[in-house]
C-alpha positions as CSV (number, residue, x, y, z in Angstrom):
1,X,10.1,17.7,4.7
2,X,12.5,20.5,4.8
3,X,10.4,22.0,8.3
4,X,11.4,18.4,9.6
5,X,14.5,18.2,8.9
6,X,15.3,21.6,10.4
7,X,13.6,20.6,13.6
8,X,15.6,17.2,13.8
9,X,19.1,18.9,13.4
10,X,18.7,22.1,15.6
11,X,18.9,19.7,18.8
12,X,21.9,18.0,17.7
13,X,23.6,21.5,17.2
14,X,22.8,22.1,20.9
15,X,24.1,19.1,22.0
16,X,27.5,20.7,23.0
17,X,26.1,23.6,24.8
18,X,23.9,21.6,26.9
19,X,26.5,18.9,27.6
20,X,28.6,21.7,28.7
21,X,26.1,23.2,30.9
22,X,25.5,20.2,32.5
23,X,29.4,19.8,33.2
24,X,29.5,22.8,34.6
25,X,26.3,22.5,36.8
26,X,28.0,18.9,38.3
27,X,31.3,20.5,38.7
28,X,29.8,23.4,41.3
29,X,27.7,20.3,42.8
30,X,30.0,18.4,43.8
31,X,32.3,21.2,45.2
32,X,29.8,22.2,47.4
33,X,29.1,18.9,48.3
34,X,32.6,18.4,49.4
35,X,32.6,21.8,51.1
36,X,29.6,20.4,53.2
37,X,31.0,17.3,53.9
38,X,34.1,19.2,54.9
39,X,32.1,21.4,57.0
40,X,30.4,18.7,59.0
41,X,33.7,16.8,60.0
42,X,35.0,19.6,61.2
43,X,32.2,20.3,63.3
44,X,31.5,17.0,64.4
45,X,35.0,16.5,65.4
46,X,34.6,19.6,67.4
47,X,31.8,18.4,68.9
48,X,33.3,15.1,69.8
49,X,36.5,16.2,71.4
């Protein structure tokens, strides 16, 4: 019972770290996403003119 217990709570103690990890993780994404994105119109429009 206790070995249970102990193995139900240690996720939810976690919780925090991982959700911040995650944050983090989607953060960098989506800068580089828009630094891509960026990157692309500018050449494109170089391209096009």
């Amino acid at each position: 019972m206790t070995e249970l217990k102990y193995h139900s709570t240690k996720p939810i103690n976690q919780l925090p770290t991982i959700n911040h990890l995650i944050q983090g993780i989607h953060q960098t994404n989506s800068l580089y996403i828009e630094t891509i994105v960026g990157q692309n119109a500018y050449l494109l429009e170089c391209l096009t003119e």
